[in-house]
Structures are given as C-alpha cells and as structure tokens.
ZAMARGU-4260 file (C-alpha; in steps of 0.2 Angstrom, whole numbers, plus 5000, padded with zeros to 4 digits):
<rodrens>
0) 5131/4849/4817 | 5133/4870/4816 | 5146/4868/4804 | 5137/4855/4794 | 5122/4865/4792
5) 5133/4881/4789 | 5141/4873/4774 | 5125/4867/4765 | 5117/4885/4768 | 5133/4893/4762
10) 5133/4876/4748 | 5115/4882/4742 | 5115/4903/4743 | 5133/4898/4732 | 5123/4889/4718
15) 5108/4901/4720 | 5119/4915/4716 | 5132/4905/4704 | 5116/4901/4693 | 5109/4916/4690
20) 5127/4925/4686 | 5129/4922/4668 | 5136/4931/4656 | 5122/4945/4655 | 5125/4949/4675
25) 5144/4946/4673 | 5147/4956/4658 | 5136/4972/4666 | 5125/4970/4650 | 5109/4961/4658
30) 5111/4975/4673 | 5112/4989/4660 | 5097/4984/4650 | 5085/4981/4667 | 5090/4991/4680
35) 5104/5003/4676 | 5095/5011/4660 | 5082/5016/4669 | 5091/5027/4681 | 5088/5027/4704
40) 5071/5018/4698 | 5083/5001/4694 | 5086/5000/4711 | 5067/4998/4716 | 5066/4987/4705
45) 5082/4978/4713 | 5071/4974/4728 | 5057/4970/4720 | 5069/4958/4713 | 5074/4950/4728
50) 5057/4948/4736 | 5051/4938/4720 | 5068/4927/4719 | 5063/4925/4738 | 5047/4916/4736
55) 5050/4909/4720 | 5066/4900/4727 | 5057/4894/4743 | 5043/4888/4733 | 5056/4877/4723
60) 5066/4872/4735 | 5050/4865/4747 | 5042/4858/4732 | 5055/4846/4726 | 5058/4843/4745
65) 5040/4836/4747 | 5036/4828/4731 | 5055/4820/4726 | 5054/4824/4709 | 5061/4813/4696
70) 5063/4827/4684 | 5068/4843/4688 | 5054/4846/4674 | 5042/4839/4682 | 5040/4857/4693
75) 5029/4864/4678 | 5017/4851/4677 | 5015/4854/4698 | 5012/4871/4696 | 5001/4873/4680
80) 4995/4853/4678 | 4996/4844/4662 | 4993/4852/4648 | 5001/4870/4652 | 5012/4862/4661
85) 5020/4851/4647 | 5021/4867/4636 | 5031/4873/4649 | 5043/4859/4650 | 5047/4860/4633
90) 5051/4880/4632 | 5063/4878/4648 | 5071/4867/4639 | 5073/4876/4622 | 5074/4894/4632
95) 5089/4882/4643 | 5098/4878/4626 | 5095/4897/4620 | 5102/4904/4635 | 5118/4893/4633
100) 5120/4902/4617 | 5121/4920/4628 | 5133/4912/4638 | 5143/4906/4624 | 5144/4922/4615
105) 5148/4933/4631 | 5162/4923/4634 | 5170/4926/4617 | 5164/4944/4619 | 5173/4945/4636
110) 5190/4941/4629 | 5190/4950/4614 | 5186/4965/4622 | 5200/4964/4635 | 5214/4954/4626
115) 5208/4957/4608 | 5208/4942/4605 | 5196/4933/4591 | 5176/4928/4597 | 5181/4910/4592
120) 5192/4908/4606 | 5181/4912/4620 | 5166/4904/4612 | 5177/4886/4611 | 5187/4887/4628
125) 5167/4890/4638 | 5161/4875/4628 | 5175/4863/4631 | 5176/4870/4649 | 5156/4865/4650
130) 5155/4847/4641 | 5171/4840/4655 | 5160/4849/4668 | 5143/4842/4665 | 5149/4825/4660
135) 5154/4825/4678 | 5133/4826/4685 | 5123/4838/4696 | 5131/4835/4713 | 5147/4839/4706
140) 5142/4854/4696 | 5133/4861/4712 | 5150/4856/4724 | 5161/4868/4709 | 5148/4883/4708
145) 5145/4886/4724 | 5162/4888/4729 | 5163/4902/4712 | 5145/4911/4715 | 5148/4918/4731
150) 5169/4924/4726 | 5160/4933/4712 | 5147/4942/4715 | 5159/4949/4729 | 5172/4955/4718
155) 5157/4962/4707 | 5149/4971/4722 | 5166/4978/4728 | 5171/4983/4708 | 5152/4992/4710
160) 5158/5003/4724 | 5176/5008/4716 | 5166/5016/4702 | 5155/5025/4713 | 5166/5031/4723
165) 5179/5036/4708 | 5166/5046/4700 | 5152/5053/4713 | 5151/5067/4700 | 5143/5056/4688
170) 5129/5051/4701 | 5124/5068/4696 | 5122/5064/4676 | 5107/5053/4681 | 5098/5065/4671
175) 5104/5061/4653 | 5101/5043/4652 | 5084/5047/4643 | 5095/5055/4629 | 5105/5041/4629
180) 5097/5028/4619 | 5102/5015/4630 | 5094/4997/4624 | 5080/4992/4637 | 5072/4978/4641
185) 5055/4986/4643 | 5049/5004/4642 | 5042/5002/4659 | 5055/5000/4675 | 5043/4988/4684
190) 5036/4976/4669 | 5058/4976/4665 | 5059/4969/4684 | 5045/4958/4682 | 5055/4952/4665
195) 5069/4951/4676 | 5062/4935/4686 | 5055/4929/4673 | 5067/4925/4664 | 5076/4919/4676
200) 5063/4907/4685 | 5058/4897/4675 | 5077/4890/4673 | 5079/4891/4693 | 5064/4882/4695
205) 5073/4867/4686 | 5089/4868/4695 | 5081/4874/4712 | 5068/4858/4715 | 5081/4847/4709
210) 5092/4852/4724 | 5077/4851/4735 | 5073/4833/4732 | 5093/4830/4737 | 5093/4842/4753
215) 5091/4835/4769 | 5081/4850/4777 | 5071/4860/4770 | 5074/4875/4786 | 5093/4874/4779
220) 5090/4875/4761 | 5077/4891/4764 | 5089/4900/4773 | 5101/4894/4758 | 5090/4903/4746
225) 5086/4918/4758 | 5107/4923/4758 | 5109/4920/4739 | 5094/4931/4736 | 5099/4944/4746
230) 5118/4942/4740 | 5112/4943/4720 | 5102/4956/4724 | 5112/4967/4731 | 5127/4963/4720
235) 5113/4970/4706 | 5109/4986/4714 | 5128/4990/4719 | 5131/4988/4701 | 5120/4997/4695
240) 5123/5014/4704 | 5140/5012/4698 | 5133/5009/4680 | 5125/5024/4681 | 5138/5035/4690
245) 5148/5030/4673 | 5134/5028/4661 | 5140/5039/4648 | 5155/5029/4646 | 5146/5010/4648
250) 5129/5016/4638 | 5136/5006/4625 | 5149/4995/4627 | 5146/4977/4626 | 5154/4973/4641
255) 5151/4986/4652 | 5157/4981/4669 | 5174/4976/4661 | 5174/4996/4655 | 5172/4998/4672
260) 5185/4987/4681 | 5198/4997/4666 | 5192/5014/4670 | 5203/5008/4689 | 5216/5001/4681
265) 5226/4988/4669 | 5229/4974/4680 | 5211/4975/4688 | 5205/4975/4670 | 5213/4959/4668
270) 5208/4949/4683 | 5190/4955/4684 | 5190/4951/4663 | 5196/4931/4667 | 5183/4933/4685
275) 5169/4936/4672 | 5174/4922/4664 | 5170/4912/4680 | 5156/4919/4681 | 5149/4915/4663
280) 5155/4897/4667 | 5143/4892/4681 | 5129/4897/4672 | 5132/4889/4656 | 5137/4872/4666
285) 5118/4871/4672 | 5109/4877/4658 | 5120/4863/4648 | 5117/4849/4661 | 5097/4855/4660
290) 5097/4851/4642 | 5107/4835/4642 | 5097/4827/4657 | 5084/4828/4648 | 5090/4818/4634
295) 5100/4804/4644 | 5102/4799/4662 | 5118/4805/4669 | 5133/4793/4668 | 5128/4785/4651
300) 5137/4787/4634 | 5119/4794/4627 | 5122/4809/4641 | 5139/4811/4638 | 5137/4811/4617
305) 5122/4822/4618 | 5131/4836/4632 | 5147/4836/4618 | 5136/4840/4602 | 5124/4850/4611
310) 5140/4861/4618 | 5146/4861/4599 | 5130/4868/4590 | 5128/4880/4606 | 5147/4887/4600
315) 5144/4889/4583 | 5127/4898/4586 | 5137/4908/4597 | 5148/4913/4584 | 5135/4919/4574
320) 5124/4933/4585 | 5132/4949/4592 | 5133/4947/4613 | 5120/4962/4619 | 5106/4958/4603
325) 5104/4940/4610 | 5104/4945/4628 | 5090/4957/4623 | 5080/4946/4612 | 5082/4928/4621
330) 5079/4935/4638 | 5065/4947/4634 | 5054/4931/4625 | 5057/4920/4640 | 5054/4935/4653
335) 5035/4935/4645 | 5034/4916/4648 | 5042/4916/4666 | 5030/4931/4672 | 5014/4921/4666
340) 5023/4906/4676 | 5024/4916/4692 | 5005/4921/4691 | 5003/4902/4689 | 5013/4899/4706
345) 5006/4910/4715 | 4986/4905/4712 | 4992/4887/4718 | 5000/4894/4734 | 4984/4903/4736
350) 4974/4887/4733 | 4985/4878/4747 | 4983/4889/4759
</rodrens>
C-alpha cells in the first residue's frame, strides 16, 4: 500500500513539474526574463513562486476530485461562474494553442544553437514527436511525463550549481545587470512573479483538475503537488543564481542554460542540449492534448485529425517568430489574465470558508 501511494505522489509531483518545464524554463530564457534579470531579488520571487503554485495546485487538484469534471474546462466556470468563466475557457484554450507555438520554436532554437542545424528541423521532430504522443490520451501522457519531469529538473538544478560553483567571482557582477539591458518580463520583480503564475495557472488549472477527478485520494495527490512545487521551485531559483553568476555571458543568448552547460564542456553541451529537448517535449504534449480535447473525445478520428493539423499550423507558426520575442510576448498577455484568475480563486476560497 506504501509503495502504491509512493508511486502516485512521485506519478503527480513528476507531471506537476513535467508541465510546467517548457521550453522557456528548459531553454533558461523564461528564468532569465523573471527571475535572473532582476538580480538576488528573483530568488524572492522564487518563493513567492512556490507558495502560489502551492495553493493553486491544491485548489485544482481538490476541486476536480470533489466535483468530477467532465471538462478540464469546466475549472473556470467553478471558479469565476458563467459568464467570466466562459471567457476564460476560451483564452486557455487559444493561450494553450499559443504556448505550443513557444514550445515549438525553442525546440528548433535548441538544436540550432548546439548542432547548427536549421530551425525547421527542431520545430518538425517536436511536432511529430507530439501528434504520436497525444493520439495516445491523458493517462498515457501523464504515465510518459512524469517519468521525464522529475529526471530533468534534476539535471537542470545540478547544471545550476556547476555554474556557480565554476564562477563564484561572477556572484559578485550582480551589480551590472541594470546596465545590461536584459529583456524583462516586468519592470517590477514582484508583479514579474505574480506574471510568473499567471501564466502558468491558468494552463495547470486544466491539466491539474483533470488529474484530480482521476486520483483516488486527494491527501496523496496534495502531497503530489506539494514535492513538485517545491522541486520546480527550487530548480528556478538554483538556476537562477547560476544565471546570474554568468549573466554577462547568457544576457543574451537565446538559449541561456545551454551557454551554460557549454561554458563546462563539449559533451555536457550536448546531453544537456538533447535533455532540453525533453523538457520542451512534456510541455508541448499537454498543451497539444488541451487543444485537441477540446475539439474531439479522445480515441476518435475527429481527435486524432484535429491533434495532426493542430501540430502542423503550430510548426509552421513556429517557424515564423524568433524563440525569446514569443516567450516574452505570449507569456506576459496571458500572465495579466492568470493573475486576475488567481484574485478570482481566492475570493471563492474565502467565500467557502
């Protein structure tokens, strides 16, 4: 029974983390642009971060236990009723199909910048990888993620301390980042956090109450969330520091954690380069699955036909927009939306108490 509830904790805190590392996290530039270019302030913001994704979580997690949605969807009309609600249903889904185009495009950024090889082939290998993927349904995207989150964000946190500990001196250059002309998020370090969960809320929200209504225990499935916060959150702030202990180097790359992994060497280049790739893929599995469930019921040629052009036009759009403008533009819109969602779930925690 110990092991059993073991797995499904270790099952959840993996698809916790595994959905929120995209290609913004895995490529460093999401870190860099709210938390990392605000200098030792982003790592406030790191727990301020993980307190948030706490709640939130928890919330979605007991909420699609109690009420079994049909609809992962159906989260927004619980929280801000009908009208609002539906307004919301719609942007996740549209801010869902956007956000597949970040993940695209980091992809194709990732592997040209390491193997120099052109956008096209990046962009295509995620959106292939992604329609086989979703075609297979939600308990098996959950079952491959979970097993990739956790794995990752590891080997992100230990890549964090290797450039810390390789330039401590750099610690020191905190100073300059001002100078730098970093691209931010905000020019506030606490609105850029509460952009930070914003953003990425309203997508959990989705994903997170449609794993409630599946879980068996609700006590198993907070802890779940509680160990992915915590691991997410610290993987941010590790990075960070290391960010920032190399920041006149990564300022402006567009893949900053890979300048990292090459400032230790070739080879760890190369396997943390194919390892952000991972990463990039169990975001954009979801956020694909999101948009085609929406459309058709899983396990129907409708589902199947629409996951395959859906993948397609998020490809070719990916093509199109340079990696760090989309990261910057998609996810500050929706971070406005999620923070005016989070006010909503909070006034209806209070009105349940």
């Amino acid at each position: 029974m110990i092991n059993n509830d073991v797995k499904q904790i270790y099952s959840i805190a993996g698809a916790f983390i595994a959905f929120l590392i995209g290609s913004g996290f895995a490529t460093g530039q999401e870190i860099m642009q709210y938390f990392a270019a605000y200098g030792f302030v982003g790592l406030i913001s790191a727990a301020i971060v993980f307190l948030l994704f706490m709640y939130a979580g928890v919330s979605f997690i007991t909420t699609g236990y109690v009420h079994k949605f049909t609809k992962g969807n159906d989260i927004f009309l619980y929280y801000c009723g009908r009208n609002v609600g539906r307004i919301y249903d719609y942007f996740s889904v549209i801010f869902a199909y956007m956000s597949f185009f970040v993940m695209i495009a980091g992809a194709g950024a990732t592997l040209n910048q390491q193997f120099g090889l052109h956008v096209s082939y990046g962009c295509i290998a995620m959106a292939v990888l992604s329609i086989v993927t979703v075609i297979f349904g939600l308990d098996n995207i959950v079952n491959i993620i979970s097993k990739i989150g956790p794995v990752i964000a590891t080997m992100a946190i230990l890549l964090g301390f290797t450039a810390i500990f390789q330039n401590l001196d750099g610690l020191r250059n905190a100073s300059i980042i001002p100078k730098l002309n970093i691209m931010k998020a905000s020019g506030n370090w606490l609105f850029s956090s509460l952009l930070y969960v914003g953003f990425n809320i309203l997508l959990l929200s989705v994903f997170m109450s449609s794993i409630g209504a599946r879980t068996r225990s609700i006590k198993i499935a907070s802890k779940g969330v509680f160990f992915g916060a915590a691991g997410y959150s610290i993987a941010v702030a590790v990075i960070s520091v290391g960010l920032i202990a190399n920041i006149e180097k990564a300022a402006h790359s567009q893949i900053p954690l890979l300048m990292l992994a090459s400032g230790i060497n070739t080879s760890v280049a190369i396997i943390f380069s194919l390892s952000i790739f991972a990463e990039i893929f169990t975001t954009a599995v979801p956020l694909l699955w999101i948009v085609s469930s929406r459309i058709a019921h899983e396990d129907t040629y409708k589902f199947k036909a629409a996951t395959i052009i859906l993948a397609v036009l998020g490809a070719a759009i990916g093509l199109k927009v340079p990696f760090n403008r989309l990261v910057n533009i998609i996810y500050v819109i929706n971070g406005y939306a999620g923070i005016i969602f989070l006010f909503f779930m909070i006034k209806k925690s209070i009105l349940k108490k």
